[in-house]
C-alpha positions in Angstrom: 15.3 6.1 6.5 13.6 5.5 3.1 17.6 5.6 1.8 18.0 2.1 4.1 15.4 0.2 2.3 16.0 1.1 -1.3 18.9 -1.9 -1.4 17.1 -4.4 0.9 16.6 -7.8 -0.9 12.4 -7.5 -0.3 10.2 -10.5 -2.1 7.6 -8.1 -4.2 4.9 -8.4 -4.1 4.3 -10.1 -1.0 2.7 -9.4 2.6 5.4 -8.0 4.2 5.9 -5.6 1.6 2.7 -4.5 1.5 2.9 -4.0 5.3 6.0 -1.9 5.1 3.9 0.3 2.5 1.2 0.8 5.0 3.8 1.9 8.0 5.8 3.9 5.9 2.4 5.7 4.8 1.6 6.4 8.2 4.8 7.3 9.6 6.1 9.8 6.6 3.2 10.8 4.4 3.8 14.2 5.0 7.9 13.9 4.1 9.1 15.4 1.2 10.7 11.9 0.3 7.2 10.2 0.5 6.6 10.5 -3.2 9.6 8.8 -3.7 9.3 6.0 -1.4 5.8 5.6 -3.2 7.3 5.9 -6.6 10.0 3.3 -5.7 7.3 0.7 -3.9 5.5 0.9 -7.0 2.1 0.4 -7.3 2.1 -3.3 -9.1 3.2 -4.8 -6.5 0.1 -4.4 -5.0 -1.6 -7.8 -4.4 -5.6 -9.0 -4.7 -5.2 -9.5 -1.0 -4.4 -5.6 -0.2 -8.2 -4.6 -1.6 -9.6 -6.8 1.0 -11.6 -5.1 4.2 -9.6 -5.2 7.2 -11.3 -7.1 10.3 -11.1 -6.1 13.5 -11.2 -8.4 16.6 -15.1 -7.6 17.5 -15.5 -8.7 13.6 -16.4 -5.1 12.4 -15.2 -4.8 8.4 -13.2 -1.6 7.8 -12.6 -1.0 4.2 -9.1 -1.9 3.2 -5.8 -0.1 3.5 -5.9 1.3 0.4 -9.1 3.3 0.9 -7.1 4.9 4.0 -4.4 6.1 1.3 -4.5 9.8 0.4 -5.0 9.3 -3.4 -7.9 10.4 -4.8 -10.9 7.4 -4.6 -10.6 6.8 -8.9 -7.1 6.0 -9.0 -7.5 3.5 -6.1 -10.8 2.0 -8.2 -8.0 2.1 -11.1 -5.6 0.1 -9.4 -8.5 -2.4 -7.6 -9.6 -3.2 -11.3 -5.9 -3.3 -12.8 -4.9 -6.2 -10.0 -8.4 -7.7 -10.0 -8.1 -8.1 -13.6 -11.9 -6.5 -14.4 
């Protein structure tokens, strides 16, 4: 599947790509290829708005996507600060 995107025209960074990061995390983050899809998605294109918590319906804050990611907690501080530009 990850073979299909690789030559789709995708605006980067944007919401939608962000939100094909998230589904492809869920769906293959045990692949073998999953290293590669996140390798290709590349990290920079993550945007101010992906650090922000998640609301749910009932207005409950969960933290956001990124948090859910199986990196260890300091890279994800790394990239929060690299995007937020602190």
């Amino acid at each position: 599947m990850f073979d299909n995107l690789k030559d789709l025209p995708l605006v980067k960074p944007s919401k939608w790509y962000s939100v094909l990061f998230q589904n492809m995390h869920k769906a293959f983050k045990e692949f073998d290829d999953y290293i590669e899809f996140a390798d290709w998605w590349d990290f920079t294109n993550l945007r101010p708005e992906d650090f922000e918590k998640d609301k749910l319906p009932n207005g409950k804050e969960l933290w956001h996507w990124l948090s859910r990611l199986t990196l260890p907690m300091q890279n994800i501080c790394f990239l929060n600060k690299l995007i937020m530009g602190m």
